[in-house]
C-alpha positions in Angstrom: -205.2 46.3 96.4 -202.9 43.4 94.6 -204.3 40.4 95.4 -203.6 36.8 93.4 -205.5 35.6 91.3 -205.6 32.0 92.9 -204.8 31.2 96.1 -200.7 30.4 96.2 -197.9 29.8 98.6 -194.2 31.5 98.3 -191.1 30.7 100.9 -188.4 33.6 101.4 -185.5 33.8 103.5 -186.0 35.9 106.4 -183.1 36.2 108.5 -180.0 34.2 109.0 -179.1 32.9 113.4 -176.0 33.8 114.7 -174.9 30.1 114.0 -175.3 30.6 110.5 -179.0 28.9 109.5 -181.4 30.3 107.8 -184.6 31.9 108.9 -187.6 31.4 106.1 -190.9 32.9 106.3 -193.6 31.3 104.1 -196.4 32.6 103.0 -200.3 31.4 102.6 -202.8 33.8 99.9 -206.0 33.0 99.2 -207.2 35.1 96.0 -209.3 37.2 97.7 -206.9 39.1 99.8 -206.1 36.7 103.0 -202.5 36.4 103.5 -200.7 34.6 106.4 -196.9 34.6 107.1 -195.3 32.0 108.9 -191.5 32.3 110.1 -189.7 29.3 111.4 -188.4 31.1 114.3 -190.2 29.4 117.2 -193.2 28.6 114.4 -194.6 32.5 115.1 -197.4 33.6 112.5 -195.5 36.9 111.5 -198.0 38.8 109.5 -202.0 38.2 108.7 -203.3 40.2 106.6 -207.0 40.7 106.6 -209.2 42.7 104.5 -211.5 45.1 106.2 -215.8 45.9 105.4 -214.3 48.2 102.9 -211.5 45.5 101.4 -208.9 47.4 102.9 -206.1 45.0 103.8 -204.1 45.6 107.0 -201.8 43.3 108.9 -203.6 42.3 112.0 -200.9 40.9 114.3 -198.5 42.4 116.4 -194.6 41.6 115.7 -191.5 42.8 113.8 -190.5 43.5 110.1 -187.0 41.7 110.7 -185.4 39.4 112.4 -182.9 40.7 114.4 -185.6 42.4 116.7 -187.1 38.7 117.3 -183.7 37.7 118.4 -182.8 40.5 120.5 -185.4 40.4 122.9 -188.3 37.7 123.8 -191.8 39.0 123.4 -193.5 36.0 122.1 -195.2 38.2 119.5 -196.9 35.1 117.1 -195.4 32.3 118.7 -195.8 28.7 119.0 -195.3 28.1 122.8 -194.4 25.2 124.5 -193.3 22.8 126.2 -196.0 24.4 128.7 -197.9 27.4 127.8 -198.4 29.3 130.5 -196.9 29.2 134.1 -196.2 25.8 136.1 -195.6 26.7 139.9 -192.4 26.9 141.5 -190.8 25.1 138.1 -191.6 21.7 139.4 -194.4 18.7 139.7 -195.0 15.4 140.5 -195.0 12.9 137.8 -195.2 8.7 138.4 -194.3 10.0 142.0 -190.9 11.6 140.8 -190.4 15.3 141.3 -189.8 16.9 138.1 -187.6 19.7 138.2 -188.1 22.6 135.6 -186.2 25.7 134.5 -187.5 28.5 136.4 -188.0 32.0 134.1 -191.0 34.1 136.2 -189.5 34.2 139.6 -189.6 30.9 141.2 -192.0 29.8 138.2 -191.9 28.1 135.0 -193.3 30.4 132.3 -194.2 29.2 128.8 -191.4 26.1 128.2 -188.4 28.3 130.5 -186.2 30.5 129.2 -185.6 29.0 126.0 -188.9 27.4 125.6 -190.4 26.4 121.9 -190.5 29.9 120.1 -186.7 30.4 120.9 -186.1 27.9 118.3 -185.9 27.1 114.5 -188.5 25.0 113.6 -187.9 22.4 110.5 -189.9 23.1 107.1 -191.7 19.9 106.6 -194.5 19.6 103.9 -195.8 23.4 102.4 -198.7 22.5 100.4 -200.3 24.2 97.0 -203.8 24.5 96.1 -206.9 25.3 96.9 -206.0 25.2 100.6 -202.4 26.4 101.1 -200.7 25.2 104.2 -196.8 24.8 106.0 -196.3 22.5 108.7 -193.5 23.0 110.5 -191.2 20.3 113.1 -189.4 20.2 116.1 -187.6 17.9 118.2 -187.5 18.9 121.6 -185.3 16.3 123.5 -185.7 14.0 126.7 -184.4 16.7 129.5 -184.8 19.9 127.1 -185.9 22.6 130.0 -186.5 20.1 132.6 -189.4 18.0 130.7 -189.6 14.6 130.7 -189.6 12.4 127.2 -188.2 13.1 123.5 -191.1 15.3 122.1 -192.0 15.1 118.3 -194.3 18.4 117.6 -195.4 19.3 114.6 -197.6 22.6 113.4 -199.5 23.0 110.6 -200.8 27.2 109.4 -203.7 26.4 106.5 -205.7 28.4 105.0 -208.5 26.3 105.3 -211.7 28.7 103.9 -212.3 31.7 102.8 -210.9 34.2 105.5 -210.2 31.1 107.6 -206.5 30.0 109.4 -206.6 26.8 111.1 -204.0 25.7 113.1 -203.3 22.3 114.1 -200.6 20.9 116.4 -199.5 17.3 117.1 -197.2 15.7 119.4 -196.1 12.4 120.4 -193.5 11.7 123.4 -191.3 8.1 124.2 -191.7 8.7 127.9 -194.5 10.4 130.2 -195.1 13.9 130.1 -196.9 17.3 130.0 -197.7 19.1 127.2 -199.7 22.1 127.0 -198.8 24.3 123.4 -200.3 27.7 121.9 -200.1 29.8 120.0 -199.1 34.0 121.5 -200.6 35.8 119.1 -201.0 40.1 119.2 -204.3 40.7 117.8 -205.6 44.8 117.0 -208.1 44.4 114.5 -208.3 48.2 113.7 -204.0 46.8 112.5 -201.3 46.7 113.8 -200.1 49.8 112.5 -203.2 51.9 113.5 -202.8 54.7 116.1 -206.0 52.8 118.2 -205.5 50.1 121.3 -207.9 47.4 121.6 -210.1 49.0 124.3 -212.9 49.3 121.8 -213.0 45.7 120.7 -215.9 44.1 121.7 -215.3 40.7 123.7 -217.3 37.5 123.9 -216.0 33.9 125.6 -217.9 31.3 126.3 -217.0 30.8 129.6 -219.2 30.7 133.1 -216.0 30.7 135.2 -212.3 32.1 135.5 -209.1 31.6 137.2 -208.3 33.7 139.6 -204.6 34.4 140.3 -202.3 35.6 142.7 -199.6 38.5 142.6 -197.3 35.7 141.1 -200.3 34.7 138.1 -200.6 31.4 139.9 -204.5 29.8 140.2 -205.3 30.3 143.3 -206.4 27.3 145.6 -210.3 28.3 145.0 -210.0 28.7 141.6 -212.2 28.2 139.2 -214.4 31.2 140.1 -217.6 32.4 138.2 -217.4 35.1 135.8 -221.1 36.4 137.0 -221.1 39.6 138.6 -217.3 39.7 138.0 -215.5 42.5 135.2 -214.9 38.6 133.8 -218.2 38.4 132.3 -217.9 38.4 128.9 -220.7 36.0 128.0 -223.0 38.0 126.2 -219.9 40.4 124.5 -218.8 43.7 126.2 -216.1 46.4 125.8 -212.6 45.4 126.7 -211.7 48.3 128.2 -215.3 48.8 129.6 -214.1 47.3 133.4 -210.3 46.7 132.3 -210.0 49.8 135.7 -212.2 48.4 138.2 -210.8 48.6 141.3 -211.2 44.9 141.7 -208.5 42.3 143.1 -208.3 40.2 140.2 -207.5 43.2 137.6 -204.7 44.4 140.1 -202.9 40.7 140.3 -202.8 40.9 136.4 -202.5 44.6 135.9 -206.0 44.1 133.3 -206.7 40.8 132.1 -204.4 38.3 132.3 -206.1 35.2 133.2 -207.8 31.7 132.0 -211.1 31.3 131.2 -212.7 27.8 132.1 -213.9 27.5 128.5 -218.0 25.9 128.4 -216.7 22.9 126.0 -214.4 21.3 125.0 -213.4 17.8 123.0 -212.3 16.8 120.1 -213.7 18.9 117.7 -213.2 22.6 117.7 -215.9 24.8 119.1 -216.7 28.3 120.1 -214.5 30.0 121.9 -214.4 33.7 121.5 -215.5 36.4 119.3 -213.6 39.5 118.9 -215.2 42.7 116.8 -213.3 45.8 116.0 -216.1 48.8 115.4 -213.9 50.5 113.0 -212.4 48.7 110.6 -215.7 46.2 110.6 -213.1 43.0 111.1 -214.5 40.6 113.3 -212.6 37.6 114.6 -214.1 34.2 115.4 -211.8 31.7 117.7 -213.0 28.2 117.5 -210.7 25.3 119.6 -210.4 21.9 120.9 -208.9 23.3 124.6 -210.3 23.5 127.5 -208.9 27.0 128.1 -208.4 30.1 126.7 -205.8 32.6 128.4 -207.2 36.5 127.7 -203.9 39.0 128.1 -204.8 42.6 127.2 -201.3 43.6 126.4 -200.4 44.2 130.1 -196.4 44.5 130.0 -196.3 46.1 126.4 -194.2 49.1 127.7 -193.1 51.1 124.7 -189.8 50.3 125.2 -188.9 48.2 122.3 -190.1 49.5 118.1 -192.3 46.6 116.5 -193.5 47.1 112.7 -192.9 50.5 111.0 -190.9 51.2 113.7 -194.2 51.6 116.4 -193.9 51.6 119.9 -196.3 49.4 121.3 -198.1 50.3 124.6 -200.0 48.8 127.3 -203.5 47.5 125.8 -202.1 47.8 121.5 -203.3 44.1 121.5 -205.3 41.5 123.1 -203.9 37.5 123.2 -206.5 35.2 122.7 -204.3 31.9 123.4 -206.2 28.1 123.7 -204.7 25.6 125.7 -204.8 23.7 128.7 -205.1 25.6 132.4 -202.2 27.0 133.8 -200.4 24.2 136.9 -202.8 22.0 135.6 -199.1 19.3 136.8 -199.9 20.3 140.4 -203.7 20.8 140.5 -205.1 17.5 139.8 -208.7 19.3 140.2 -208.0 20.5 136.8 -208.5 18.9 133.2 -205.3 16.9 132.9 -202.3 17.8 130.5 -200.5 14.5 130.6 -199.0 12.8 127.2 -198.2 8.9 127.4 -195.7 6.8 124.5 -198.5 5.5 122.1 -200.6 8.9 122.9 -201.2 11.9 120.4 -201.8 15.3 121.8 -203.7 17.3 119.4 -204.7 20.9 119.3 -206.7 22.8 117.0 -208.2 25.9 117.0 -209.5 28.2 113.9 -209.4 31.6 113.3 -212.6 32.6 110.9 -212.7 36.4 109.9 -215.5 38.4 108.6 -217.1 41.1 108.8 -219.1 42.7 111.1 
């Protein structure tokens, strides 16, 4: 295995848009083997390469190899999302008591920022930092109107390796008029890699959550929502088998053909704190999610179809990856039950959550 000898940073060109700019990926090593590839199309963490009990290194995250698959068809596969992770009903709310009117993209509802949303873009290299503690941050501007939203939007994301088999992510914004903002990050994790001939069904699941959302055909909370996860194939408190329940015959599974649904996350705050804890039994890698959201959407790969190739020319299939995305509860705009996703002139939003490896 080649791995530095100090951690370092490189930047390469990865791709060039049909208008002529350039696509860059850049990369984060530490010198024991951790390696994380950021591309400035839509922000998306490409490639993370994590070494396994056996310091085996294999790239963890579902995606492509170049960019012309990225363009040619909208998967999300490492993105940055935004304006509004996740689905806002019937593209529209109710904001100073003016209806806001979004771009619809999932039937009559808004689905992570509309059709051309925050990972359909190329993001701005801003700072990429050497050192101990390599990092990129990365900036957009989306503007006052840009899908439907409200405001000018200055985002910025920053990828860090930020300890030893650690990525943090951390993502600002600041508006000029009222808003919503809700932004995460769609990663495809397989921890056996994502070139391994194994789905995730063996991964072992834990979330610290005592409740869910349920959702209807349409992936909208429903009005009862938040439901709790006891006696429910939701229950992943003390850590079970992803594809232990994934086929009970129960309502909820059917409405997001296996999970596809927010958990009501125990804590949240300022400071990052458990969410998750994902552990592959072959391979030994166990992933550790730690965020400052009060949600955290699980998707178990759902609509991966095997119609489209992704690295090394794989077809990926239904349950290939989980998505373990943070951020704020789906229509939180319309449910003002929910924790609030509003951003005010003068306001920061900030989101962090950590990825922490090890082994297992």
């Amino acid at each position: 295995m080649n791995t530095p000898s100090a951690p370092r940073v490189s930047r390469s060109s990865f791709g060039t848009l049909p208008d002529g700019n350039e696509v860059e990926c850049v990369t984060l090593q530490d010198a024991g083997g951790f390696e994380a590839r950021i591309i400035t199309y839509g922000a998306a963490l490409q490639a993370l390469l994590v070494p396994d009990a056996a310091g085996r290194r294999d790239d963890v995250v579902l995606g492509h190899d170049t960019f012309d698959r990225y363009l040619a068809r909208r998967q999300f596969f490492g993105a940055t999302i935004g304006r509004y992770a996740n689905r806002v009903a019937g593209a529209r709310f109710v904001l100073d008591g003016e209806v806001v009117q979004l771009a619809a993209n999932d039937g009559p509802n808004a689905l992570h920022g509309g059709p051309e949303g925050f990972d359909r873009h190329n993001w701005r290299i801003v700072t990429i930092e050497e050192g101990a503690r390599p990092a990129v941050t990365l900036a957009r501007t989306s503007a006052d109107g840009e899908e439907g939203y409200p405001g000018k939007l200055e985002v910025e994301v920053r990828w860090c390796l930020s300890g030893p088999m650690e990525l943090s992510l951390d993502m600002t914004a600041r508006t000029d008029r009222a808003t919503v903002v809700n932004l995460t990050n769609h990663s495809f994790f397989n921890l056996a890699g994502a070139g391994s001939a194994g789905d995730i069904l063996d991964h072992r699941l834990t979330v610290a959550a005592d409740h869910f959302l349920a959702i209807d055909a349409a992936a909208i909370p429903l009005s009862q929502s938040p439901c709790a996860v006891a006696g429910t194939p939701f229950d992943f408190r003390a850590g079970v088998e992803i594809g232990a329940r994934i086929r009970n015959d129960h309502p909820q599974l059917r409405n997001g053909r296996g999970y596809d649904h927010n958990f009501c996350l125990a804590r949240a705050g300022d400071a990052p704190h458990f969410a998750a804890r994902l552990a592959d039994p072959g391979s030994g890698r166990v992933l550790e999610l730690h965020t400052n959201q009060p949600g955290l959407q699980v998707y178990s790969g759902n609509y991966l179809d095997g119609s489209s190739a992704g690295k090394s020319g794989r077809l990926y299939r239904q349950s290939d990856a989980v998505c373990l995305e943070p951020q704020a509860w789906p229509d939180t705009p319309n449910r003002p039950d929910f924790p609030i996703a509003y951003l005010f002139p003068g306001e920061v939003y900030r989101h962090t959550t950590l990825y922490r490896f090890m082994h297992g």
